[in-house]
BABARO-840358 format. One line per 5 residues: number of its first residue (from 1); for each residue x, y, z of N, C-alpha, C. Coordinates in steps of 0.05 Angstrom, whole numbers, plus 5000, padded with zeros to 4 digits. Layout:
BEGIN
NUM) X:Y:Z:X:Y:Z:X:Y:Z  ... $
END
This chain:
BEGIN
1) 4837:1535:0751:4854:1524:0772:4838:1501:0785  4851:1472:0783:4839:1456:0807:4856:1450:0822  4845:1449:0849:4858:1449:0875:4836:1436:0893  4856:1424:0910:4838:1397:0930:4843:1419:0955  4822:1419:0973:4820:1436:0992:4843:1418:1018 $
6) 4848:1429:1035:4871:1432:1052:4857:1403:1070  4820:1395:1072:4819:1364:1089:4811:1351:1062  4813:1352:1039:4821:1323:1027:4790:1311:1012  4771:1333:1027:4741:1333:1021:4738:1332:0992  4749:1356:0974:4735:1365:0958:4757:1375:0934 $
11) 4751:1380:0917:4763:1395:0896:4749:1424:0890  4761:1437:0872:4760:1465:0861:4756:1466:0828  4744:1467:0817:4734:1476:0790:4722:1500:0778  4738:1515:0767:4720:1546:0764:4693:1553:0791  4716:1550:0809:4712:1570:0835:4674:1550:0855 $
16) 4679:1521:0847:4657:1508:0848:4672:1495:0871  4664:1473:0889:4668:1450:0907:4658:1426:0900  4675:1405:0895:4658:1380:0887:4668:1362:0900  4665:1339:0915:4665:1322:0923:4692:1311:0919  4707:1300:0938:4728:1283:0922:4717:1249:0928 $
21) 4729:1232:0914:4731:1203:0926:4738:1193:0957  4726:1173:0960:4725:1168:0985:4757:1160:0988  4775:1164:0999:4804:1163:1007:4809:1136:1012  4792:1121:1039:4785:1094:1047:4785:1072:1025  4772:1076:1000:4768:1051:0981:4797:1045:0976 $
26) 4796:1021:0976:4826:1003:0966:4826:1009:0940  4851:1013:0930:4863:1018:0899:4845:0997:0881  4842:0979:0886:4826:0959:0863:4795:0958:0862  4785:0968:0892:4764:0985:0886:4762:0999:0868  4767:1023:0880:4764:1050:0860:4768:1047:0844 $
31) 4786:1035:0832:4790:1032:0801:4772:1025:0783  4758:0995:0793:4733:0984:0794:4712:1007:0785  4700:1012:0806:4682:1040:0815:4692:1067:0790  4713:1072:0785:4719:1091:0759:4716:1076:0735  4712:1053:0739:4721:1041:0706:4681:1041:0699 $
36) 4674:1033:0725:4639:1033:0722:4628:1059:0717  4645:1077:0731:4635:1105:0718:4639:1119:0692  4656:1107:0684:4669:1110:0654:4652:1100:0631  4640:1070:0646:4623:1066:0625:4597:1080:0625  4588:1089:0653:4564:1101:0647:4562:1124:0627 $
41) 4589:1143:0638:4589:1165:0619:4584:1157:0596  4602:1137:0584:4595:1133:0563:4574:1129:0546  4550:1107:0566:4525:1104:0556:4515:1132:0560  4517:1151:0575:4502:1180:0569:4504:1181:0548  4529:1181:0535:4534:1198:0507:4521:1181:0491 $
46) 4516:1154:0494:4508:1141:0470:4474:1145:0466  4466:1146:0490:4440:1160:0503:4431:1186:0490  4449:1191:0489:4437:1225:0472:4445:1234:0448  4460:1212:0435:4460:1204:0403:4431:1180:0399  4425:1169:0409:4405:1155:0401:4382:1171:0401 $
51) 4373:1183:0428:4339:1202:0437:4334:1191:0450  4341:1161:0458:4320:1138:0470:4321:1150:0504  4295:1164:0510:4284:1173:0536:4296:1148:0554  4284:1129:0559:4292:1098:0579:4320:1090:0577  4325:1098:0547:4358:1093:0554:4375:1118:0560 $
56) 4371:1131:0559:4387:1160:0576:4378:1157:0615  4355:1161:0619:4346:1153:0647:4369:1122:0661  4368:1102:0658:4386:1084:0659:4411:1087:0657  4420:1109:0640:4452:1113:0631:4459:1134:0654  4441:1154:0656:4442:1177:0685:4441:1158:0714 $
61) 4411:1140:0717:4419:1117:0739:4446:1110:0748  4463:1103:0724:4482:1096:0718:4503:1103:0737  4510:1128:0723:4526:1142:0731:4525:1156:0763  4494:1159:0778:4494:1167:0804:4500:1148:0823  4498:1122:0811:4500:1098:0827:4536:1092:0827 $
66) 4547:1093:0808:4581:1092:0807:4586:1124:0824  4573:1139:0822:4582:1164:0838:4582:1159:0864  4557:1150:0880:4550:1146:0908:4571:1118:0918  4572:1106:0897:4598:1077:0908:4635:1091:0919  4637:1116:0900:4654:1129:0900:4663:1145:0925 $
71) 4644:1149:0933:4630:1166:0957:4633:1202:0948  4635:1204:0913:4621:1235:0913:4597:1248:0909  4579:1234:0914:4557:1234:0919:4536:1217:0939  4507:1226:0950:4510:1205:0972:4523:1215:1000  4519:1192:1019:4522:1203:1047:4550:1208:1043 $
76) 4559:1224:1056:4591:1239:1074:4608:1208:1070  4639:1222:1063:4643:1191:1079:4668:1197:1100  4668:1217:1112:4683:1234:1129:4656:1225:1159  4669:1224:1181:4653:1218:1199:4653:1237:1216  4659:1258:1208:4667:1282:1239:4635:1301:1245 $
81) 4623:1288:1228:4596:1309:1225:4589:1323:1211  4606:1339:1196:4622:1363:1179:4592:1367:1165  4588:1381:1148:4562:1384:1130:4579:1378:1101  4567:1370:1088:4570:1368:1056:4569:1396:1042  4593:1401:1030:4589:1436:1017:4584:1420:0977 $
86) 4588:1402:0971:4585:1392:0949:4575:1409:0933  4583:1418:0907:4567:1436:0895:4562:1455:0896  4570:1470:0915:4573:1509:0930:4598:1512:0922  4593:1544:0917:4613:1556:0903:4636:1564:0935  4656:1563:0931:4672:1563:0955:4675:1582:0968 $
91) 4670:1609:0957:4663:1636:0964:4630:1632:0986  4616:1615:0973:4603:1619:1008:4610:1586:1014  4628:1584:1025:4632:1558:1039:4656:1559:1062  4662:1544:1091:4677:1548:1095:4701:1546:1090  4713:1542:1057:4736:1544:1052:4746:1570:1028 $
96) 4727:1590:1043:4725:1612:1021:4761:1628:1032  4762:1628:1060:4786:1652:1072:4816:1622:1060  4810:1611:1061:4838:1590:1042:4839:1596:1021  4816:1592:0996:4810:1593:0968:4822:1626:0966  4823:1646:0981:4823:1677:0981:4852:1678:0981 $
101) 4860:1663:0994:4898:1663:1002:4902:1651:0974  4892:1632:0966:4907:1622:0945:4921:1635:0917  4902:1663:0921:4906:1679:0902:4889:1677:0876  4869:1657:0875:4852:1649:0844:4848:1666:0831  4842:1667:0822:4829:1693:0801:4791:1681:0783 $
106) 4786:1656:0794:4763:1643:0782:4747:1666:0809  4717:1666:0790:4697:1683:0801:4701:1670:0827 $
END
């Protein structure tokens, strides 16, 4: 099941929390910003068909740097103070008594 939590923060992935996109970026942004993350992925993969250590490191660079432009990684881009649950499983997070209603069945 993926599901975007009820403020718009985050998504749901086998019972995980991840980050969503910053809401704020203009459409031709983001697009931008996904099309740069697309290629990074890509150099990963080509990165780990080659071996080449310096080119995998650069291809990962890559990809944290299109992540943090995104705003799913990197500072908040919600201004209320909130803490970052990024990466916690939602069961301990405050969106575990929502995720519980939802009925999931993911751990």
């Amino acid at each position: 099941m993926n599901t975007t939590t009820p403020d718009g923060r985050y998504f749901v992935v086998k019972g995980r929390l991840w980050r969503c996109s910053n809401p704020t970026l203009d459409e031709g942004e983001r697009q931008r910003r996904v099309n740069e993350l697309m290629d990074a992925r890509r150099a990963v993969k080509a990165a780990k068909a080659s071996g080449d250590p310096g080119e995998m490191k650069a291809a990962r660079a890559a990809v944290q740097t299109a992540k943090v432009a995104l705003g799913e990684r990197g500072p908040v881009w919600w201004e209320d103070g909130s803490p970052d649950f990024n990466r916690y499983k939602v069961t301990n997070s405050p969106y575990a008594d929502w995720y519980c209603k939802l009925g999931s069945s993911d751990p």
